[in-house]
Structure formats: structure tokens, C-alpha cells
C-alpha positions in Angstrom: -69.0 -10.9 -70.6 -68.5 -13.3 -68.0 -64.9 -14.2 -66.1 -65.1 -17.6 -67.9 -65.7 -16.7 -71.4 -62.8 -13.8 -70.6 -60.4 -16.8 -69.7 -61.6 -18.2 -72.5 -60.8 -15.6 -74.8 -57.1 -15.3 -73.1 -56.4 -18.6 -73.9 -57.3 -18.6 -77.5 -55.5 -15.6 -77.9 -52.7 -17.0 -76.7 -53.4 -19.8 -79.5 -53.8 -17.0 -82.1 -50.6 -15.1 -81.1 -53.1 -11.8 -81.3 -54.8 -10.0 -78.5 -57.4 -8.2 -79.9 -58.2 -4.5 -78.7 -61.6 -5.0 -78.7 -62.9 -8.4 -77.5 -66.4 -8.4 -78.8 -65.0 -8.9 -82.2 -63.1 -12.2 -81.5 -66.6 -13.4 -79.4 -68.4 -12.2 -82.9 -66.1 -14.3 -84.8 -66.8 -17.4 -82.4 -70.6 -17.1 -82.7 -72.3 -19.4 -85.6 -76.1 -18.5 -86.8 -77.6 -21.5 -85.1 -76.3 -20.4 -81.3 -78.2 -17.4 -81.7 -81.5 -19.0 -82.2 -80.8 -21.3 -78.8 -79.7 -17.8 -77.4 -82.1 -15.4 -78.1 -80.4 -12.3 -75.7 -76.9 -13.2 -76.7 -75.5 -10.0 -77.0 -73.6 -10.5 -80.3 -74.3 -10.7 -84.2 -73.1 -14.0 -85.7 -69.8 -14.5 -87.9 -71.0 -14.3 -91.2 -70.2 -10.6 -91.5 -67.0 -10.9 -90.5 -66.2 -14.7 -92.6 -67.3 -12.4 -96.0 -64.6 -10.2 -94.8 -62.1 -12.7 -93.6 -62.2 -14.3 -97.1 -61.5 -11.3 -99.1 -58.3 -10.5 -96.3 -57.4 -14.0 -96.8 -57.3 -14.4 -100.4 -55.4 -10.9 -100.9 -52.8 -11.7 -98.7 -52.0 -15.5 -99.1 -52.1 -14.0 -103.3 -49.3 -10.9 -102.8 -47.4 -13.6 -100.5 -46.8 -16.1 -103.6 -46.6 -13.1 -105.9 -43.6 -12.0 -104.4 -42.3 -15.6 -103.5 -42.7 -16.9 -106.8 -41.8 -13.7 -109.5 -41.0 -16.6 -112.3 -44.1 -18.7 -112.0 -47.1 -17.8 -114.1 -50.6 -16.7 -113.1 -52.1 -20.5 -113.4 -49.6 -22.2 -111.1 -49.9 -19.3 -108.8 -53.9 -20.1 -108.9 -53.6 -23.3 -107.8 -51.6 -22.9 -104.7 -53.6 -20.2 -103.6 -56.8 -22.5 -103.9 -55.2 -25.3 -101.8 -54.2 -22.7 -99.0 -57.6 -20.7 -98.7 -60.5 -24.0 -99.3 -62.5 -24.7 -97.0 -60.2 -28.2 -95.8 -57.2 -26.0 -95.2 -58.8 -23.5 -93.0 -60.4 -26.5 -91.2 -56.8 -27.9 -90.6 -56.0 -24.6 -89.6 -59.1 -24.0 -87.6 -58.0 -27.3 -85.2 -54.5 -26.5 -85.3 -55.7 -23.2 -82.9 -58.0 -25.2 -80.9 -60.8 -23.2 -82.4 -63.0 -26.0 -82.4 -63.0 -25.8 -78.2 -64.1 -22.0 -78.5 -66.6 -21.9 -80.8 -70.4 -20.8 -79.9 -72.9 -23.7 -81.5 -76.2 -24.9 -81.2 -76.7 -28.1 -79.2 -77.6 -29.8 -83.0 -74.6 -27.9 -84.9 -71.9 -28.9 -82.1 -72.7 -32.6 -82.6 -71.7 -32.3 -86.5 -68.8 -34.4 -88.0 -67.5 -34.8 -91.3 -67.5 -32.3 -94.0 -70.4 -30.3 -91.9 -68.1 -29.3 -89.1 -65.2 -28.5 -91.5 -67.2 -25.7 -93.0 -68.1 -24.5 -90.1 -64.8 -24.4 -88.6 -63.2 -23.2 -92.1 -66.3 -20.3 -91.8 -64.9 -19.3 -88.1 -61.3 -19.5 -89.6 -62.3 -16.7 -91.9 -64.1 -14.6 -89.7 -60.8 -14.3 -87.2 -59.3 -13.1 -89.9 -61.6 -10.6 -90.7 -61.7 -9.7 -86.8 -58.1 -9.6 -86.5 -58.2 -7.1 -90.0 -60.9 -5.0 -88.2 -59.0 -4.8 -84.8 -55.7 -3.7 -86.5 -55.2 -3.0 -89.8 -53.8 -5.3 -93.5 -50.5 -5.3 -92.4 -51.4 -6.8 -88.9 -53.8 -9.1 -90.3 -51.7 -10.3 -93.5 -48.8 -11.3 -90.8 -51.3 -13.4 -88.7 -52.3 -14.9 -92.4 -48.6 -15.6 -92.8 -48.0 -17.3 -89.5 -51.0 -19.7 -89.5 -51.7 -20.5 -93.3 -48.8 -19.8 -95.6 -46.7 -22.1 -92.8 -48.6 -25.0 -95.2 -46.8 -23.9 -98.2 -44.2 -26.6 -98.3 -47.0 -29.5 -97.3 -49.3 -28.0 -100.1 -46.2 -28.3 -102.5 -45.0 -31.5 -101.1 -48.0 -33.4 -101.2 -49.2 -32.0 -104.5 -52.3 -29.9 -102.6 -52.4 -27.7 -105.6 -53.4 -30.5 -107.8 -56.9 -31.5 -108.0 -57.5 -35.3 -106.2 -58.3 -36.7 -109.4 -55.6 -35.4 -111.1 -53.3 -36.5 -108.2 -54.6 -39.9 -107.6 -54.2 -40.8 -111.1 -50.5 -39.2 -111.3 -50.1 -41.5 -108.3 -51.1 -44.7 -109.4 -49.8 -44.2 -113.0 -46.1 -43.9 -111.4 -46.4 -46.9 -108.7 -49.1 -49.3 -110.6 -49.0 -48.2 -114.2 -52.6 -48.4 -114.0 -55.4 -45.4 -115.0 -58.2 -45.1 -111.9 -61.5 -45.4 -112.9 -64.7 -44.6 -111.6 -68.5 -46.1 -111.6 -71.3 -45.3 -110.2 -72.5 -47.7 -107.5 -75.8 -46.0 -106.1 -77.9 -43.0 -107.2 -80.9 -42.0 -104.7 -83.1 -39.2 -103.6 -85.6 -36.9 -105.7 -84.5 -35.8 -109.2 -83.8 -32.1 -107.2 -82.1 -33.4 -104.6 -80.2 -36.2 -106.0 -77.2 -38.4 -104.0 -74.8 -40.1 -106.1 -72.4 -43.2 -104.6 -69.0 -43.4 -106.9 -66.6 -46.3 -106.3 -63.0 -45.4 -107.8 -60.8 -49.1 -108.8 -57.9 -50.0 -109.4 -58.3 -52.4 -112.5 -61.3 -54.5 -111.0 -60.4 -53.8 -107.3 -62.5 -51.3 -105.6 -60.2 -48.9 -103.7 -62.6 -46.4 -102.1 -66.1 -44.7 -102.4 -67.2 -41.0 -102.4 -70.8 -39.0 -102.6 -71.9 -36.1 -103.9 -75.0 -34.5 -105.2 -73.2 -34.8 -108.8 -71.4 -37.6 -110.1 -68.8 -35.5 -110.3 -68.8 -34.5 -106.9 -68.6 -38.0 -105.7 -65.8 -38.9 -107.9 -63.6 -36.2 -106.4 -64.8 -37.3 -103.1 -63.6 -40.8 -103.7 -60.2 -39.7 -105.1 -59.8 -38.1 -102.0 -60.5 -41.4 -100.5 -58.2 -43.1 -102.1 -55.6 -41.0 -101.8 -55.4 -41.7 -98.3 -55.1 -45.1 -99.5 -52.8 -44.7 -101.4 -50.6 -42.6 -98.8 -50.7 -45.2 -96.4 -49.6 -47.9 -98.2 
């Protein structure tokens, strides 16, 4: 390992608020598939080990945390919030809030992703920390580091209404400030029948308010209530 990629590893860390024991695993958990094939003699596996693990670690913890917060609320509401504090988008936002994005290992083609690409990969890396920081230490170790990086979202996810799915919440939204119901059509559909892209516009009465796509119609609808949510929010 070289004195730069050392520093580097310091400084996450720092980030992290964990200094592992044994610093191949945090370099594991920074290494994606595709740097390996630019890399051939890279003397480390990828992350997707240690993301299967992550997730399991992940999704215990954050669910004993709002067992024991919560003792009155039932098993459904207690679903919910755990979803909106272990997707994908949250451990992206939690991925960038540690600077992970500057330490990941990528190929030339994968570091030049955007969008919903590079949130997966980033929510991927998120997960395999924590299953590096679980494997350095033990559940205890790891569930606080969960604590003091995800559940810290708890009040936005309950504040903003995270819990709720967008379509739900967009409509709740608009009901209360336009007394109006959403709706949703379908402006383009293209690609073969197996690998089909659908284009969903989501209005306000006849006002089109944002757009969305998805390989389902119903994938793009979600991803256009998410659109217009942010809308929504800024006005």
C-alpha cells in the first residue's frame, strides 16, 4: 500500500470517526467491480462481499434502534421508516456526507457516472463500510457507527415525510395547498418490448409539473413524483 493511498485512508477515517484495525478491509470496501478489470494486479477483492454484509448489519441495527425508540408504534409504521433510512438514496446522502465519493476506487467509465448510476454505487460502498467496520470490530461497534451516520436522519425522514412513498406524499401535498389530485400520463414509451423505457409526466390539473422514467410505468410515475416534489418544496 502506498504512502498516498495510506493518507488517504487517514483522512476518511477521520470522516468515518473509525480507524479500522486492519486497513485492507476499508480499501476492500472502496474498491467497485469495474476498477478491478482496469487493474488487473490490484491486490484486493471488490466490495460486493462486504455490501451483502453491510446490508444485513445495516438493516438489524437501524430495526432494534426504532424498536426500542418507538415501543408504541406498530410493526407497519416501524417498516416504513426503516425503508427510508436504509434505500439506496439515503445511503447515497450518507455516502457524500463522508466524502466517500473522493475515495472510492472506479473505472475510468464508472467514475464519470451521474444520476441514479452513481447513487447506487455510492449507496453499494455505504454498505460495504458497514460491513468492514462489523468485521474489524464486532455489532456493537458497528451498530454505533450505524447510529452516528444514519439514524442522525431520523428527524429529516419524519419531518419531510421520507417514510411515505412520493406518490403518496406528493399527492398529500398538493391535496392540502391546491385541493387538487396529481395525475399522471404517459408521454413517451420506447425501446424493444424487453427492454422497454417509459416517459411519465405528473400535472397539476392541465399543467405539467415534472417528468420521470422507468422501465415500468410505474417506475416512472414514482420517478416523476419525486420530481415534483422538489417542486413542490421549493415553492
Amino acid at each position: 500500500m502506498t504512502l498516498s493511498l495510506r493518507m488517504n485512508l487517514s483522512a476518511l477515517e477521520k470522516n468515518l470517526g473509525y480507524s479500522f484495525n486492519d486497513k485492507d478491509l476499508l480499501n476492500e470496501a472502496l474498491t467497485h467491480r469495474s476498477y478491478l478489470n482496469e487493474n488487473p494486479g490490484w491486490k484486493s477483492s471488490n466490495n460486493e462481499r462486504l455490501e451483502f454484509l453491510g446490508d444485513a448489519v445495516l438493516e438489524l441495527a437501524v430495526t432494534e434502534n426504532l424498536y426500542h425508540r418507538y415501543p408504541d408504534q406498530q410493526e407497519g409504521h416501524l417498516t416504513s421508516l426503516r425503508a427510508a433510512l436504509v434505500n439506496y438514496i439515503m445511503m447515497a446522502t450518507v455516502a457524500r456526507e463522508l466524502d466517500l465519493d473522493k475515495f472510492m476506487l472506479l473505472s475510468q467509465g464508472e467514475s464519470k457516472d451521474t444520476g441514479r448510476a452513481r447513487d447506487v454505487i455510492l449507496a453499494n460502498a455505504m454498505e460495504a463500510i458497514i460491513g468492514a467496520v462489523y468485521l474489524d470490530s464486532d455489532y456493537q461497534k458497528s451498530k454505533t457507527f450505524i447510529d452516528s451516520v444514519v439514524m442522525t436522519h431520523l428527524d429529516e425522514v419524519i419531518k419531510k415525510g421520507l417514510y411515505k412513498d412520493a406518490k403518496s406524499l406528493l399527492q398529500e401535498k398538493v391535496q392540502a395547498t391546491l385541493k387538487i389530485t396529481p395525475n399522471y400520463k404517459v408521454l413517451e414509451e420506447h425501446g424493444p418490448d424487453h427492454d422497454r423505457t417509459f416517459v411519465v409526466g405528473v400535472y397539476f390539473d392541465d399543467k405539467l409539473v415534472a417528468r420521470g422514467n422507468g422501465p415500468a410505468k410505474q417506475d416512472a410515475e414514482i420517478g416523476a413524483a419525486k420530481e415534483a416534489l422538489k417542486v413542490v418544496d421549493s415553492s
